[in-house]
C-alpha positions as CSV (number, residue, x, y, z in Angstrom):
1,X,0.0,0.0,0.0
2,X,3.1,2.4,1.0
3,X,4.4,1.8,-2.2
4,X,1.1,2.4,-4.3
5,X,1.0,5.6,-2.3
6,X,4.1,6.9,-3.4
7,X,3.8,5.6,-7.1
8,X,0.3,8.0,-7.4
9,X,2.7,11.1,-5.5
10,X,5.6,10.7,-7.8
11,X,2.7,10.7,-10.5
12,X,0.8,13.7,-9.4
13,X,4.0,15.5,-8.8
14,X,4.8,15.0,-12.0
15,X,1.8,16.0,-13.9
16,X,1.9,19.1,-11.8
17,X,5.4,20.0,-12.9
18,X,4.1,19.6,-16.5
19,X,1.6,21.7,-16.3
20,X,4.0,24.2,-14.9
21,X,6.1,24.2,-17.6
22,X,3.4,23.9,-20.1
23,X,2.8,27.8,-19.9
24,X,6.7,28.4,-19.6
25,X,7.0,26.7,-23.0
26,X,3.8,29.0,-24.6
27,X,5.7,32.2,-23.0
28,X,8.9,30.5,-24.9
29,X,7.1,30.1,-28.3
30,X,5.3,33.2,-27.8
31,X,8.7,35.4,-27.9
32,X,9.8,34.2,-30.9
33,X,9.0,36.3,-34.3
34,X,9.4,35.0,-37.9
35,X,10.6,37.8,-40.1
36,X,11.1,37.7,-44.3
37,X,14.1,39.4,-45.4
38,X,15.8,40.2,-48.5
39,X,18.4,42.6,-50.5
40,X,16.9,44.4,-53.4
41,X,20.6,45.4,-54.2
42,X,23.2,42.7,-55.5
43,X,26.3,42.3,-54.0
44,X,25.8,43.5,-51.1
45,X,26.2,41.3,-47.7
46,X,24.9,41.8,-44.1
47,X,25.6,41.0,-40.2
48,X,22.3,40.9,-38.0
49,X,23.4,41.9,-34.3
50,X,21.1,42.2,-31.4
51,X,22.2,44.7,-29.4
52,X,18.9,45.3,-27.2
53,X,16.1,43.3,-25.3
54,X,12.3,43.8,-25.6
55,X,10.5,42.7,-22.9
56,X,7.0,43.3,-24.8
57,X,4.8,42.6,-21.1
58,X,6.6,45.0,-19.1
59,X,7.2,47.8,-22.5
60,X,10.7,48.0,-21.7
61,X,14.5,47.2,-23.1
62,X,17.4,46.4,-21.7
63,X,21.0,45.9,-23.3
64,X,24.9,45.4,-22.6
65,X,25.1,48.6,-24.8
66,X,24.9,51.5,-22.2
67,X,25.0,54.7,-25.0
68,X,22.4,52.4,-27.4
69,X,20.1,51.4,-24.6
70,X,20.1,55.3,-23.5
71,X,19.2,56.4,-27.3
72,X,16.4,53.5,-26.9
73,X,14.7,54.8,-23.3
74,X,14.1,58.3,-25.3
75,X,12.6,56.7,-28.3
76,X,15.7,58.0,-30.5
77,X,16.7,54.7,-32.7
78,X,18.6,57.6,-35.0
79,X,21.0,58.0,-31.7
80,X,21.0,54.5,-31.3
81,X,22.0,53.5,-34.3
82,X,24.7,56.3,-34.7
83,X,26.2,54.7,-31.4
84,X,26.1,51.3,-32.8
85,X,28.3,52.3,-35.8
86,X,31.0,53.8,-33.6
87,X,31.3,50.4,-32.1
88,X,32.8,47.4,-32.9
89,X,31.8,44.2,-33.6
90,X,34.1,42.3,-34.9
91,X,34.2,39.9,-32.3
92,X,30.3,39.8,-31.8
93,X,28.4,36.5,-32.9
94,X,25.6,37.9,-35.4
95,X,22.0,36.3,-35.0
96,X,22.3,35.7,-39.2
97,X,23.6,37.0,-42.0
98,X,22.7,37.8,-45.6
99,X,25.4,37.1,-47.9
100,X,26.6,38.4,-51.8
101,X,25.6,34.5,-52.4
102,X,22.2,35.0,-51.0
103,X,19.1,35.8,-53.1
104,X,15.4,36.3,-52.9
105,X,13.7,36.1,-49.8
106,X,15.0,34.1,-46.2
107,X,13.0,33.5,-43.2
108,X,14.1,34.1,-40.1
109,X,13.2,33.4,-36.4
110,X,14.2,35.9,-33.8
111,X,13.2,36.8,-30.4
112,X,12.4,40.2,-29.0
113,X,15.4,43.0,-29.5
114,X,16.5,45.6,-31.3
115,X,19.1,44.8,-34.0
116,X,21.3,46.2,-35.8
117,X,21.8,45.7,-39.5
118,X,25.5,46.1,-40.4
119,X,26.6,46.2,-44.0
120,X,29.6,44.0,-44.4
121,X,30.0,43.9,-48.0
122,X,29.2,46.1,-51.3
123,X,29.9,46.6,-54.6
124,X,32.9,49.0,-55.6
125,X,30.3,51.5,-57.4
126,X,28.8,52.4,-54.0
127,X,31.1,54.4,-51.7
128,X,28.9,54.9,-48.4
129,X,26.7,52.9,-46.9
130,X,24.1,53.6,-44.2
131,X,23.3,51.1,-41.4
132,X,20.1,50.5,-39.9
133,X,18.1,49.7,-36.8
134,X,15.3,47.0,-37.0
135,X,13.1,46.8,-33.7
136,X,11.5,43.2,-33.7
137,X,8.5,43.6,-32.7
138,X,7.7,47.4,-32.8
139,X,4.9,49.1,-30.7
140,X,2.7,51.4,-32.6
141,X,-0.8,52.5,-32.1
142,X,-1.0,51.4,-28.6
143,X,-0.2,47.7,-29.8
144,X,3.2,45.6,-30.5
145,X,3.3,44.1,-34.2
146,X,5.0,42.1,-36.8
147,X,6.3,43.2,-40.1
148,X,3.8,41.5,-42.6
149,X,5.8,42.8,-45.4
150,X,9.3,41.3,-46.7
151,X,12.0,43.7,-44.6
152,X,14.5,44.9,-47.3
153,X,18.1,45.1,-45.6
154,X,19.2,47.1,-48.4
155,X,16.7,50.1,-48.8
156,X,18.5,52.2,-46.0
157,X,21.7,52.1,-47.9
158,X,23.0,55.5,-48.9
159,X,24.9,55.4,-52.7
160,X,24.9,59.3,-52.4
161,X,28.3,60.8,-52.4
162,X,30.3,62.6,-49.6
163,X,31.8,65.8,-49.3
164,X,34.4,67.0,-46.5
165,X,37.0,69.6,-46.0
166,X,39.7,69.8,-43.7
167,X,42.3,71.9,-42.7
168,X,45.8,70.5,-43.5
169,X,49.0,70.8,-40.9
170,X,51.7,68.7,-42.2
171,X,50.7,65.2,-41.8
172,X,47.4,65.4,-40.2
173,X,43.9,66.6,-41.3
174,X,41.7,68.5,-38.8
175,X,39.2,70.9,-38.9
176,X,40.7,73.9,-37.1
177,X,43.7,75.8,-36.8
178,X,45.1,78.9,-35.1
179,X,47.3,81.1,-37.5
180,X,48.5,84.7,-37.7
181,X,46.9,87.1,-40.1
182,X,49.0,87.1,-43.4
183,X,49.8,83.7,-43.0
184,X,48.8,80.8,-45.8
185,X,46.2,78.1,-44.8
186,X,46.4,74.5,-46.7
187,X,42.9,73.6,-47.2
188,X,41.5,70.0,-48.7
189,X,38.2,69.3,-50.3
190,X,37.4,65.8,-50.4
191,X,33.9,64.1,-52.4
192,X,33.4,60.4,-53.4
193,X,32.6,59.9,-57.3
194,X,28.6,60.4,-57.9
195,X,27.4,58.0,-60.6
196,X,28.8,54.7,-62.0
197,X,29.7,53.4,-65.4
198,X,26.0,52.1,-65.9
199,X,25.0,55.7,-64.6
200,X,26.8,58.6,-65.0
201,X,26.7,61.8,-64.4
202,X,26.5,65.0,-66.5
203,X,27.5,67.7,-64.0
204,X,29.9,67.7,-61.1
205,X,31.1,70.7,-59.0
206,X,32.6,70.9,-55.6
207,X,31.9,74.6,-53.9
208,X,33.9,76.3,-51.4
209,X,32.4,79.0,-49.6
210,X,34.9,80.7,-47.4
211,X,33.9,84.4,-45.1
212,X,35.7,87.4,-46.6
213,X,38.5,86.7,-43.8
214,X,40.1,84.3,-46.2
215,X,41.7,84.7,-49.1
216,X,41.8,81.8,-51.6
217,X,45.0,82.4,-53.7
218,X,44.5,82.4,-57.4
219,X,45.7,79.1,-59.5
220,X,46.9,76.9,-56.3
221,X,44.1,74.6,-56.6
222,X,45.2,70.7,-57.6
223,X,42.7,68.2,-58.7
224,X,43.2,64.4,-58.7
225,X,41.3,61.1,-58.5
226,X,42.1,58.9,-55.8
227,X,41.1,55.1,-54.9
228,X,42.6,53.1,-52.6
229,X,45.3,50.8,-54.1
230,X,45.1,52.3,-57.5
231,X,47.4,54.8,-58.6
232,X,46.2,58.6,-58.3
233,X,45.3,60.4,-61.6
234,X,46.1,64.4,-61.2
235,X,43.7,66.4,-63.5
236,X,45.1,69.1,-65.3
237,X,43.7,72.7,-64.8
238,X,42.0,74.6,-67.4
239,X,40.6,71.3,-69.8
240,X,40.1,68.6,-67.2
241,X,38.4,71.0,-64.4
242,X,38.3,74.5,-63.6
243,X,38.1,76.8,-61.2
244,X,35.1,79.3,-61.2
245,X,33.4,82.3,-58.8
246,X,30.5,81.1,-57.0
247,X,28.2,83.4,-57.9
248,X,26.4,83.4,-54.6
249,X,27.9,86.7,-53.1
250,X,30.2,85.6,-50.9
251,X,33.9,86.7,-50.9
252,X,36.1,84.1,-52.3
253,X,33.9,81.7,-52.6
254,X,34.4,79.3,-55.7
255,X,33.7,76.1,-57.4
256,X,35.5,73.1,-59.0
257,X,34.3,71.8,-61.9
258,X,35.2,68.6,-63.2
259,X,34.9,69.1,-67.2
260,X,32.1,66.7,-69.2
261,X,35.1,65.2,-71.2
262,X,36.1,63.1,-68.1
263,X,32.6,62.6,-67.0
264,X,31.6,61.1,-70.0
265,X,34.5,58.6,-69.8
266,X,34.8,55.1,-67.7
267,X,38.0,56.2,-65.8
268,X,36.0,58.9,-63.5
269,X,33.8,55.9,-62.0
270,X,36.5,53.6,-61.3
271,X,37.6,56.2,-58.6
272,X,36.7,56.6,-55.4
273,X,37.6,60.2,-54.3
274,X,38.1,63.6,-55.9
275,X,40.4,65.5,-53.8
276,X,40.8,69.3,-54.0
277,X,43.9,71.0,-52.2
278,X,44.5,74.8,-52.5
279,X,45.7,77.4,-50.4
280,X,44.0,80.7,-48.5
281,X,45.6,83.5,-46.8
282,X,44.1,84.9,-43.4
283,X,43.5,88.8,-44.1
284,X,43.0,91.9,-42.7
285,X,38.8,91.2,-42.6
286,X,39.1,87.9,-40.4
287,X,37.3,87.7,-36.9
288,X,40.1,88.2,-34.1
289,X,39.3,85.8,-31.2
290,X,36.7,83.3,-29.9
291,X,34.4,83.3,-32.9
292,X,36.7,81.5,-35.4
293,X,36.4,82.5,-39.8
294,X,34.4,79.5,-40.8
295,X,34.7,78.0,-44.1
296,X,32.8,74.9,-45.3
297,X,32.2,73.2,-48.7
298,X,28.8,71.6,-50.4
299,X,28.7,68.9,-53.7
300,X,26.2,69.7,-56.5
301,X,25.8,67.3,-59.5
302,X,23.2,66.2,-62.2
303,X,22.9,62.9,-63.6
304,X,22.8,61.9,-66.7
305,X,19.5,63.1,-68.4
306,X,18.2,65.0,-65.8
307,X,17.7,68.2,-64.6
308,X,17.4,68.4,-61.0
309,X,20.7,69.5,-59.2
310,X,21.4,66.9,-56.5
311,X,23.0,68.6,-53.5
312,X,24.8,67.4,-50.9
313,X,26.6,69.8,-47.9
314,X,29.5,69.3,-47.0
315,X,31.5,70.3,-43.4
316,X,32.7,73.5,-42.0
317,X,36.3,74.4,-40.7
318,X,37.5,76.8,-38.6
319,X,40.6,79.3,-38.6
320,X,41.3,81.5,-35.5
321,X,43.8,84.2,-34.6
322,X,44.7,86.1,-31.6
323,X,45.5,89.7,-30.2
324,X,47.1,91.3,-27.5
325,X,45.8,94.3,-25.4
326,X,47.4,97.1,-24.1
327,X,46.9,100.4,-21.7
328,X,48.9,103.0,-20.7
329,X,48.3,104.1,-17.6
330,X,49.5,106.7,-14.4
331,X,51.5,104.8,-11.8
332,X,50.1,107.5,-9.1
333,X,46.3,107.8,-10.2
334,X,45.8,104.0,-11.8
335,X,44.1,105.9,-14.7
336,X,44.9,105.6,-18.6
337,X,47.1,108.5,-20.1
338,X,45.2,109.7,-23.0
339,X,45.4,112.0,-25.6
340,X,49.0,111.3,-24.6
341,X,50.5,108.4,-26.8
342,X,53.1,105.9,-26.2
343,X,54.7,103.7,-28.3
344,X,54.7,99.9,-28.0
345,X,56.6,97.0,-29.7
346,X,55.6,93.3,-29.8
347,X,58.6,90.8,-29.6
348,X,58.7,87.3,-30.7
349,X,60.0,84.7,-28.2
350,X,63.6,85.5,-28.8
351,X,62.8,88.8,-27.0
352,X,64.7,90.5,-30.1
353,X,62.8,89.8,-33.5
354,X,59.9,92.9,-33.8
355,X,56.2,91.1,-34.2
356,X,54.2,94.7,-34.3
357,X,54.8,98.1,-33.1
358,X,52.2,101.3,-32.8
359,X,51.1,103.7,-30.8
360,X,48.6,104.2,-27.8
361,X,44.9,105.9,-28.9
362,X,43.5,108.6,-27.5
363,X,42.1,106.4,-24.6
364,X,45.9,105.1,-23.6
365,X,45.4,101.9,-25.5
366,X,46.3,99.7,-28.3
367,X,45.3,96.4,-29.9
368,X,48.0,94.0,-31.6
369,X,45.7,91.9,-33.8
370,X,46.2,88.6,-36.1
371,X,48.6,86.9,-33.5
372,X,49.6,83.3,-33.6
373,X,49.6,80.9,-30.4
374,X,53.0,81.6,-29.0
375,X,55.0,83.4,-26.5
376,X,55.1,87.2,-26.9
377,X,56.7,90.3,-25.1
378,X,55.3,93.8,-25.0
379,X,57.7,96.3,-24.3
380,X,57.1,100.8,-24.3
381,X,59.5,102.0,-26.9
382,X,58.4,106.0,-26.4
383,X,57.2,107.2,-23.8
384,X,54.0,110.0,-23.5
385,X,55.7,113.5,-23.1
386,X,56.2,114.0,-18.8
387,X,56.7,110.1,-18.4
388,X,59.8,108.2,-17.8
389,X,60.5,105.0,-19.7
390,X,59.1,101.9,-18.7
391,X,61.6,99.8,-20.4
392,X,60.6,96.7,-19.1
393,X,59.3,93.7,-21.1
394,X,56.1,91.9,-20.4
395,X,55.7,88.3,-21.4
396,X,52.5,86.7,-22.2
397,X,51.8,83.7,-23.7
398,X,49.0,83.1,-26.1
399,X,47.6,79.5,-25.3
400,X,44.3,78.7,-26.9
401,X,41.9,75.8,-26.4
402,X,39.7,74.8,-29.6
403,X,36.7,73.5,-28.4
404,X,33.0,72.5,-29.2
405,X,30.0,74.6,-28.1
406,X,26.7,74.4,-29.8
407,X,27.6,72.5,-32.7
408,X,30.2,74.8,-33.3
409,X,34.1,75.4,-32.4
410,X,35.2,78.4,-30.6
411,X,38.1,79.4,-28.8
412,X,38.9,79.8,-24.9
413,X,42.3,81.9,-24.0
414,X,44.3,80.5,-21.4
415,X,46.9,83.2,-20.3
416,X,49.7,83.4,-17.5
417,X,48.4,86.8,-16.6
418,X,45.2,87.3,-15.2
419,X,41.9,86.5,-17.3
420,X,42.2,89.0,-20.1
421,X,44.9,89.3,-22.6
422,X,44.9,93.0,-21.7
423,X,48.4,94.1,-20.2
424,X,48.1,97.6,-18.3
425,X,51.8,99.4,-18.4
426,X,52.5,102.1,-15.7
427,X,54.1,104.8,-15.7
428,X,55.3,107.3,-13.6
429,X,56.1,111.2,-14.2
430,X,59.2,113.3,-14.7
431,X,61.2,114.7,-12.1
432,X,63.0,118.3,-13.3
433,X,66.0,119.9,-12.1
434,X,64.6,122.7,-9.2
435,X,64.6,126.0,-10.9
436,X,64.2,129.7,-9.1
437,X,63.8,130.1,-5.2
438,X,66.2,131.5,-2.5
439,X,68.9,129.0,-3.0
440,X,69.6,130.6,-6.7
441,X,69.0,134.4,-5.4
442,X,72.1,133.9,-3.2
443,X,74.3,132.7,-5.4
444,X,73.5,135.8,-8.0
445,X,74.3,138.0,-5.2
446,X,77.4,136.3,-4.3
447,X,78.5,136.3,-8.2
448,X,77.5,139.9,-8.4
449,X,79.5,140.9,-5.5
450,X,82.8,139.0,-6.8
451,X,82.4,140.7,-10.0
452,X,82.0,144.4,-8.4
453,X,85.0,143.6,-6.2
454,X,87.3,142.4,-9.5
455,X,86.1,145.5,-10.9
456,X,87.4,147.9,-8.0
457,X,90.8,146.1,-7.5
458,X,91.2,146.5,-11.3
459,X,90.4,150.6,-11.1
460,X,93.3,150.6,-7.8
461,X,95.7,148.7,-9.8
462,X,95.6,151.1,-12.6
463,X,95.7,154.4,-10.9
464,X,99.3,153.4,-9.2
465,X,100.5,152.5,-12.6
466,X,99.7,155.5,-14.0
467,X,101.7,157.6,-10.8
C-alpha cells in the first residue's frame, strides 16, 4: 500500500510540474518572431546583431550597450544606431547573416530585441553605406506588431556621395587651426565619385564657400582622382576642371568643376575620391578671437538626363587668430594716459625679433591683432611726453583651447596673466632739475659781488700805474 501511495505522489507530482512548464513553454514560443528578409541590391552582404532586449509585457529594453540602450529609453533609434556604428563588432556572434551569395527572400526566427543591421560587403560602385536599426516587434498605435511585409536590408543604404574639408597641418587633417593674419592656410576638399559606369553623371562641382576673412589664392588649386590601391590620376587645370566664382555673393567663394570630357568617360567611375587642395591667406577682414572664420564646402551634381541638381553639404572648418591688449596708464592715479601716446613693440619669443609696433589711442590703449599661439613680449619703446620710460618687457603667452559649443568650435584663451589678454603698463612722471627760489638768489648775489670787487681792485691797480 506504501508503495502504491508513493507511485500516485511521484505521479501527481509530475503531472503538476508539467503543467508548470506547459505555460513556460507557450511564453517561450510566444517570444519568438518569424521575419522575411531580402536585399533588393546585388552584392551586397549583411551581419544581424542584437544589441537590445524587448521585454514586450513590461514595454521595456534592456541591453549590454549602455550609450544604445540610453538612445532607446528616449525613443531616439537615429541616436542609437549612430552609437552602434561607432562600435565594434568584430568579435560579436551575429544572430544571421545575408550574404553576396544569397538571393530572394530568407526566413528568419528571432526573439524580442532591437538589432542592428551592419553592411559588411558592397559593390565598388557604392562608396557609403548607411546602417540600420530594426526593432522586432515594434509598438505602434498602442499595440506591439509584426512586419507583414518582406524587410529589405538594403533600402536604408545611402549610394549618395560625400563631401568633406579639412584643414591641412603637415601630416594630419583637422578641422581647425590657429594662424596669424597674413599667413597661408592649406585647405583640402574631399567628395566620393557620384554615378557609375552604368549611370553617369553630367554635371559635377565641388563649392567652397569661405567668409571674406580668407583669401583663396588664385591658381593653387590641384585636382586628382584617388582610390585606394590604385594609382592617383592628377587632373590638369583649365581642360580637365576648372576653377570658377561662386556666384552666390560671398567673398572668395568658388567652385571646382570637373569638365564633361572626363565625366563622359569610364575612368571617372573607377575612382573613389576627388580631392581638392589649394591654399588661403588669413587677411585683414578675419574675426580676431573666440568666434573662429568659418569656411565649409557643399557637392552639386546632375545625372545623366536630368535636370534636378542633387545637392549634398558638405562640413565646416575653422581658422582663429589672436590679439594682444594694451593700456597705458598713471602709476600715481591707476588711470589711462590719454590724448598722450606711447609707443609699444611686440617681440617674438627670442625677445629680439619685432612682431608689431604702434602707438597708444587717445584712450591710452592699443590692440595688436592677427597673433599666432605663441609666447610674446610687450615692451614701451616712447614714452608719452612727462613720463619716464618703462623699459621693461612683459611676457604673455598666447595658449588657446579649440573646443565644441553648440555645434560649433570656438576658442577659450588661457593666459599666464590674469583672465584678459589685456596688459596695463605704468608709468610714472618726470622729475626736473629745481629751478628759481632762494637757493639761486644767493648765489647771484654772491656772483654779483665778486664781480664788483674784480672790478674795484682792477680801477686801484691802474691808478698806481699811472703815478
Amino acid at each position: 500500500m506504501m508503495k502504491t501511495t508513493k507511485r500516485v505522489i511521484a505521479i501527481v507530482i509530475a503531472a503538476l510540474m508539467l503543467a508548470a512548464m506547459i505555460p513556460l513553454t507557450m511564453a517561450s514560443a510566444a517570444k519568438t518572431y518569424k521575419i522575411n528578409v531580402t536585399s533588393t541590391k546585388e552584392g551586397f552582404a549583411f551581419n544581424i546583431y542584437k544589441v537590445a532586449d524587448i521585454n514586450v509585457e513590461e514595454g521595456t529594453y534592456s541591453s549590454d550597450y549602455d550609450s544604445i540602450l540610453a538612445a532607446l529609453k528616449q525613443g531616439n533609434t537615429q541616436t542609437a544606431l549612430t552609437a552602434a556604428d561607432g562600435m565594434d563588432f568584430s568579435s560579436a556572434t551575429p544572430v544571421f547573416t545575408y550574404t553576396t551569395e544569397d538571393t530572394g527572400v530568407k526566413n528568419v526566427d528571432v526573439a524580442p530585441g532591437v538589432y542592428y543591421v551592419k553592411c559588411t560587403d558592397h559593390p565598388d560602385t557604392v562608396t557609403e553605406v548607411q546602417n540600420r536599426m530594426i526593432p522586432v516587434p515594434y509598438y505602434e498605435d498602442g499595440n506591439w506588431k509584426t512586419y507583414d511585409d518582406v524587410i529589405d536590408l538594403a533600402s536604408k543604404i545611402n549610394v549618395n556621395p560625400v563631401v568633406h574639408k579639412y584643414i591641412v597641418e603637415g601630416e594630419d587633417l583637422t578641422d581647425r587651426t590657429v594662424v596669424a593674419i597674413g599667413d597661408t592656410v592649406d585647405f583640402r576638399l574631399t567628395a566620393t565619385v557620384a554615378g557609375s559606369v552604368d549611370k553617369k553623371v553630367d554635371t559635377y562641382s565641388i563649392i567652397d564657400t569661405m567668409e571674406e576673412g580668407i583669401t583663396y589664392t588664385a591658381n593653387s588649386a590641384k585636382v586628382k582622382l584617388v582610390k585606394t590601391g590604385v594609382e592617383d590620376r592628377i587632373l590638369s587645370a583649365g581642360t580637365e576642371f576648372t576653377v570658377d566664382p561662386a556666384n552666390d555673393g560671398k567673398t572668395d567663394s568658388f567652385r571646382v568643376n570637373i569638365d564633361k570630357s572626363v565625366l563622359e568617360g569610364n575612368e571617372f567611375y573607377a575612382y573613389s575620391t576627388v580631392v581638392v587642395d589649394f591654399k588661403g591667406v588669413l587677411n585683414e577682414k578675419a574675426k580676431i578671437g573666440k568666434t573662429g572664420n568659418e569656411n565649409h564646402d557643399d557637392l552639386e551634381y546632375t545625372n545623366a538626363g536630368e535636370t534636378e541638381v542633387q545637392f549634398v553639404p558638405g562640413d565646416t572648418v575653422y581658422v582663429f587668430t589672436m590679439q594682444i591688449d594694451v593700456e597705458k596708464i598713471d602709476a600715481a592715479t591707476g588711470e589711462a594716459i590719454k590724448n598722450n601716446p606711447a609707443e609699444f613693440t611686440v617681440f617674438a619669443e627670442d625677445k629680439t625679433t619685432v612682431v608689431a609696433k604702434g602707438d597708444t589711442d587717445n584712450d591710452g590703449k592699443i590692440s595688436f591683432k592677427g597673433l599666432n599661439k605663441g609666447t610674446y613680449y610687450v615692451q614701451e619703446t616712447r614714452a608719452p611726453q612727462g613720463y619716464n620710460l618703462n623699459t621693461a618687457q612683459y611676457e604673455i603667452k598666447l595658449v588657446p583651447s579649440l573646443v565644441d559649443e553648440g555645434g560649433k568650435v570656438v576658442m577659450n584663451l588661457d593666459l599666464t596673466k590674469g583672465t584678459t589678454n589685456t596688459i596695463k603698463v605704468e608709468d610714472t612722471k618726470s622729475v626736473l632739475p629745481i629751478t628759481g627760489g632762494n637757493g639761486t638768489m644767493i648765489f647771484m648775489i654772491i656772483g654779483g659781488s665778486m664781480i664788483l670787487l674784480a672790478g674795484a681792485l682792477l680801477v686801484v691797480v691802474m691808478k698806481k700805474r699811472s703815478k
